[in-house]
N, C-alpha and C positions, 0 to 999 in steps of 0.2 A: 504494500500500500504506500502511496506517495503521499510525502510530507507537504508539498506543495502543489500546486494548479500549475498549469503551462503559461510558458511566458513567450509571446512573439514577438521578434521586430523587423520590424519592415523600415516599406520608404513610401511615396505618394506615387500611383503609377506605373510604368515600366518603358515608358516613350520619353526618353530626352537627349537630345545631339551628342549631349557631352559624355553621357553613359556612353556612346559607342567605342570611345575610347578609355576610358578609366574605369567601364566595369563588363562589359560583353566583350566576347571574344572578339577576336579581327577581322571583319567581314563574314560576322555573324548575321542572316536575313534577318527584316523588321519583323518577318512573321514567324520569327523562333525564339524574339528576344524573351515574351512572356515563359515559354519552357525555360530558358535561363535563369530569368529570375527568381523564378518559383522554387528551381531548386539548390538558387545561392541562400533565400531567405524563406522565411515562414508568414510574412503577411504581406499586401501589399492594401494601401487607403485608393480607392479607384476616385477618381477628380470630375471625371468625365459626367458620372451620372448627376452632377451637382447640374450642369449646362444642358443636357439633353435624356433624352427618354431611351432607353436600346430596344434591341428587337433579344426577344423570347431564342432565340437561335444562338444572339454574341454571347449572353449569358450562358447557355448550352459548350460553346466553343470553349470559352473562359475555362469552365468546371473539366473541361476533356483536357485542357491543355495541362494543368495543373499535379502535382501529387497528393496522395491520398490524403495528410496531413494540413496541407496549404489551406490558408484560408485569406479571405476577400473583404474587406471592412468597402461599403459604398456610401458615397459622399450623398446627401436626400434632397431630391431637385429644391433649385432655390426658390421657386414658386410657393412651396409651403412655408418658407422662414421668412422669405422676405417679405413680412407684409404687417400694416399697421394693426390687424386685430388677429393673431394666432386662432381664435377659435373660429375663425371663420376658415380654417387651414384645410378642413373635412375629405373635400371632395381631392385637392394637390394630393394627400398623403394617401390616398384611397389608390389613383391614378400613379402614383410612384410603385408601391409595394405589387399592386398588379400587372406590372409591364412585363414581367418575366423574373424578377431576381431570384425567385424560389428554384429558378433553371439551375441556379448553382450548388445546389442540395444540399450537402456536411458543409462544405467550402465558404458557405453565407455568414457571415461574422457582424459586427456589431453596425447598425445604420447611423451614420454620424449627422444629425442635425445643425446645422451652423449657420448662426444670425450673425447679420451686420452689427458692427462693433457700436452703432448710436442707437440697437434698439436695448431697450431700459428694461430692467424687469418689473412688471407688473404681474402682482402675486395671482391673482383670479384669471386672468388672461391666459395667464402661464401654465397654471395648473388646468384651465380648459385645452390647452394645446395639449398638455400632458395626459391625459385623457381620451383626447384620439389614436393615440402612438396605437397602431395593433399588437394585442400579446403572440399573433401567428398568422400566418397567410398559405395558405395551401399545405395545411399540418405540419409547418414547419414554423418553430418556435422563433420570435427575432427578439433583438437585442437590440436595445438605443442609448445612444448616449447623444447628449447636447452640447454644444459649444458656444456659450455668452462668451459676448469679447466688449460686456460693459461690467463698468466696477459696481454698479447698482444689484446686480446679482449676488454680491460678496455679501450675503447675509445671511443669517441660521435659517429662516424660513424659506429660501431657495434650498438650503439643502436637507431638511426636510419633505420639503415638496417632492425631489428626489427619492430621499427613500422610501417614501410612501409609493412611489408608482414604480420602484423597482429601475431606476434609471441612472445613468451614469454620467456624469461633467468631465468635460476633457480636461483632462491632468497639463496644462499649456506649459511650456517654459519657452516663456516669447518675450521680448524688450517691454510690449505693451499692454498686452490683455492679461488677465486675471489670473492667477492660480485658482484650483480646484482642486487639493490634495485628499478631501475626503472620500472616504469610501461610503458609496450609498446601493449599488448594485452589486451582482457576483461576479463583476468585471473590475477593472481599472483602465481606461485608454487616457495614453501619454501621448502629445504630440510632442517633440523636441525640434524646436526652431530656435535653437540660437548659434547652430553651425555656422561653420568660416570655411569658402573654398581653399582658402589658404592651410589649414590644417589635414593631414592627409586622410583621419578618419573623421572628418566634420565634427565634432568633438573633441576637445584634447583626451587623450586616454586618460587623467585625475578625475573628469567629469565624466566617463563613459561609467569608469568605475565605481563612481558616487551613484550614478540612476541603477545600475545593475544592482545594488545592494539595496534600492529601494524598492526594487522591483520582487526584488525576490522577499523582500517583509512582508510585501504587499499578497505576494503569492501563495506564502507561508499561512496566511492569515490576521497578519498585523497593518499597522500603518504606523510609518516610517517618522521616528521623531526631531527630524532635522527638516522637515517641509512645514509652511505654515497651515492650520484649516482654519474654514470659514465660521465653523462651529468646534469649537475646542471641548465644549461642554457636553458634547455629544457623543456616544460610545456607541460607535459601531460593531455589528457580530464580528466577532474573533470565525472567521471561516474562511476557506481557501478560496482565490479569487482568481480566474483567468487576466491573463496582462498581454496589452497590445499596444507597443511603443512604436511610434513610427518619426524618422528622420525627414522633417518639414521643412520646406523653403531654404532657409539659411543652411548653407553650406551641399547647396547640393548637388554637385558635381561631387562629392564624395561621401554623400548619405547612404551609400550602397555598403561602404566600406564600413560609415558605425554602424548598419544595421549590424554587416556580421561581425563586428569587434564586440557589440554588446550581448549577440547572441551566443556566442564564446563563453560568455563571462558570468551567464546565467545557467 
């Protein structure tokens, strides 16, 4: 029996110039890159479906191309977040979850929800949004986690609201938006954006080493006592939690490289 939950890290996508050289082989096809990275790392954040809708088949393709273990975190079109009253989100999140995702069967991993950094939290709004999220879609169970990137959220009854629907806030490490170190779901998703192309694993390896040790607390069943939360006063279940860290924005022309330095290390 295992002491702790699995931990993945990834990076955003598998299409960028600069991977063709510092991380796919040397005139490796565009249409093998995905088998590549699949089997350099264990998660990947897909960007795409945040801009557009797919067809029931790419999803199909996706899950074929992949190994058994691999798994797919997708971005939730912006049509549902971006919008002045969340509960009127109904019908967006309805039309997202049924386009096909469930094509990606075991491989479907957490739906990242992400609002523009000036929408505010508003408590009753919020929790009406949270309210539609579906527990499943084509008997297959989903997982969501949200991403405020306003400091108005940084309050105990945002992350209550959280554990009450079973959902999870992006763990950020960004220059500007918000930490969300609590545990409120049986997940934890990291994004780490504060990579420098100039360092050769986007991360210096001190700070690769410092998340991997937080990751695995978190894995263990704990949460990590050198992050800040937004609710201190609140004790969350001591239980093991899936972990999905993925290397964002900054530094990424060599996000490939911390994914697998961090995945080494856990």
């Amino acid at each position: 029996m295992t002491t702790s939950a699995p931990i993945r890290a990834g990076i955003g996508g598998w299409t960028f110039d600069p991977w063709d050289e510092s991380f796919y082989p040397p005139k490796l096809p565009k249409t093998r890159q995905l088998q590549h990275a699949s089997r350099a790392l264990r998660a990947i954040e897909v960007n795409g479906t945040y801009y557009s809708s797919q067809k029931p088949a790419t999803f199909a393709k996706w899950a074929a191309d992949v190994p058994e273990d691999f798994i797919f975190s997708l971005k939730a079109s912006r049509y549902c977040t971006n919008r002045k009253v969340l509960a009127e989100a109904g019908p967006s999140i309805d039309k997202f979850v049924t386009q096909g995702i469930t094509e990606l069967g075991p491989h479907l991993g957490p739906i990242l929800w992400q609002f523009m950094a000036t929408k505010k939290f508003e408590p009753e709004d919020f929790e009406a949004f949270l309210a539609l999220l579906p527990k499943s879609q084509d008997g297959i169970a989903l997982r969501h986690v949200v991403e405020p990137r306003h400091a108005s959220f940084q309050v105990p009854e945002f992350i209550d609201l959280l554990a009450r629907y079973g959902v999870a806030a992006v763990l950020a490490d960004h220059a500007d938006y918000p930490m969300f170190a609590d545990a409120t779901a049986d997940f934890i998703y990291a994004r780490l954006q504060k990579g420098d192309d100039e360092v050769p694993t986007c991360y210096p390896p001190d700070e690769i080493e410092r998340w991997a040790g937080r990751f695995k607390t978190y894995a263990g069943g704990g949460v990590p006592d050198d992050l800040p939360l937004v609710a201190p006063k609140r004790k969350a279940a001591k239980k093991k939690r899936d972990v999905f860290a993925f290397f964002i924005t900054g530094g990424k022309v060599n996000a490939p490289r911390g994914a697998q330095e961090l995945q080494q290390q856990v």
